[in-house]
C-alpha positions as a printed NumPy array, in Angstrom:
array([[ 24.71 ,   0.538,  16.307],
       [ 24.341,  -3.134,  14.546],
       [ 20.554,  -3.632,  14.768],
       [ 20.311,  -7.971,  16.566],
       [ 17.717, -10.11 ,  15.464],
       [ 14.778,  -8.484,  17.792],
       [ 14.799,  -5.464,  15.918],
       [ 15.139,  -6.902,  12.472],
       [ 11.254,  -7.429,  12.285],
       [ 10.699,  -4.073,  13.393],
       [ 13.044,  -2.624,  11.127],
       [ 10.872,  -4.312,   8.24 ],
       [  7.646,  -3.135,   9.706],
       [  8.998,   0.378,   8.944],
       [  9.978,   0.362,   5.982],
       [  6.865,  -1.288,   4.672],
       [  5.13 ,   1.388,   6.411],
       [  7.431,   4.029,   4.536],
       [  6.625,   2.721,   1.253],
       [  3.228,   2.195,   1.629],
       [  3.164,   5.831,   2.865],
       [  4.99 ,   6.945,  -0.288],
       [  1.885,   5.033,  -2.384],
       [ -0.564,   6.73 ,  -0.684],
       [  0.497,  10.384,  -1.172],
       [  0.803,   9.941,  -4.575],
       [ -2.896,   9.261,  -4.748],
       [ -5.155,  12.574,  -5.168],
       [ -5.755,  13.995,  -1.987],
       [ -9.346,  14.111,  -2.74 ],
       [ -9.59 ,  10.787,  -2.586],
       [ -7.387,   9.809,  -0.05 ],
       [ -9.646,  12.292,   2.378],
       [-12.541,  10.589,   0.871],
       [-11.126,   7.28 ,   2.004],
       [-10.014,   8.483,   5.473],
       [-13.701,   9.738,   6.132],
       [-15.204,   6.458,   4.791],
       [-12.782,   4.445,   6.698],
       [-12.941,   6.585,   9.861],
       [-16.439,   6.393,  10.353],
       [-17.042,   2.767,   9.227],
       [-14.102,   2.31 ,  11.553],
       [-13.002,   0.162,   8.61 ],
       [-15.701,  -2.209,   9.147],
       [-16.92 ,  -3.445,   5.595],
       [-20.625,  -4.093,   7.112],
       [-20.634,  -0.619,   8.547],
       [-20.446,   0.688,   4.832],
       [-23.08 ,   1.278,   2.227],
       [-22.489,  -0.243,  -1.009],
       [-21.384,   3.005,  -2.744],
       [-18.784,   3.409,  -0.009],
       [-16.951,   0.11 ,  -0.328],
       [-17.327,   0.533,  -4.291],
       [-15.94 ,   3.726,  -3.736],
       [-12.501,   2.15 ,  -1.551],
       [-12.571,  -0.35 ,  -4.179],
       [-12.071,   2.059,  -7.044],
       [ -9.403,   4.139,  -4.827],
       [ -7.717,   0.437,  -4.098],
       [ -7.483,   0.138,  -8.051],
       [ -5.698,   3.629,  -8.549],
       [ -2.675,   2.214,  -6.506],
       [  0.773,   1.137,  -8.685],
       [  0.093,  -2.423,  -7.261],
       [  2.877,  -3.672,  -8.723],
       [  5.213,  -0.848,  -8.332],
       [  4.065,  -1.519,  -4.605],
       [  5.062,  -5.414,  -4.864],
       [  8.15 ,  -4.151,  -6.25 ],
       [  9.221,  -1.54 ,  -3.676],
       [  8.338,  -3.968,  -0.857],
       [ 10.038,  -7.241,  -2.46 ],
       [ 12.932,  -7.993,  -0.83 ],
       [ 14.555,  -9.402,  -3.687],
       [ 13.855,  -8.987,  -7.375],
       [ 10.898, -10.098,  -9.086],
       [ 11.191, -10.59 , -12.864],
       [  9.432,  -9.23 , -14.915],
       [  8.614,  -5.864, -12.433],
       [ 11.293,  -3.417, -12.661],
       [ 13.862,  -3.747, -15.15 ],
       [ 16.221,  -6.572, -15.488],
       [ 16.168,  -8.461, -18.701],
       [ 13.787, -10.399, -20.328],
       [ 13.713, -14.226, -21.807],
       [ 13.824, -13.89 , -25.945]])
């Protein structure tokens, strides 16, 4: 089945979602429960978190392969991110 341009954008969605996904398991999954419970019961509402709790997502946030991320989701390549050659 040829996917037409309405399910293009939805196609995207998931795949984003996939590697996303993939980021997050490879986080400890001591942390990513500690997140979930933060998140859950702040309903991720930043004013619905102490300070220790948001410091706490920040630090998680900064364990993430942000630009292994940017690379996986980049629909073409970025230079200077994966591979590729670089300018003597």
């Amino acid at each position: 089945m040829k996917p037409n341009l309405k399910t293009i954008p939805w196609l995207a969605a998931m795949q984003a979602t996939m590697v996303v996904g993939d980021h997050w398991r490879r986080l400890d999954p001591k942390d990513r429960a500690k997140a979930l419970k933060t998140l859950t019961e702040s309903r991720g509402l930043p004013n619905r978190m102490s300070a220790a709790q948001r410091q706490q997502l920040i630090d998680l946030a900064r364990k993430i392969d942000h630009r292994g991320l940017i690379a996986d989701l980049a629909p073409i390549p970025v230079p200077g991110l994966r591979g590729g050659r670089k300018k003597l």
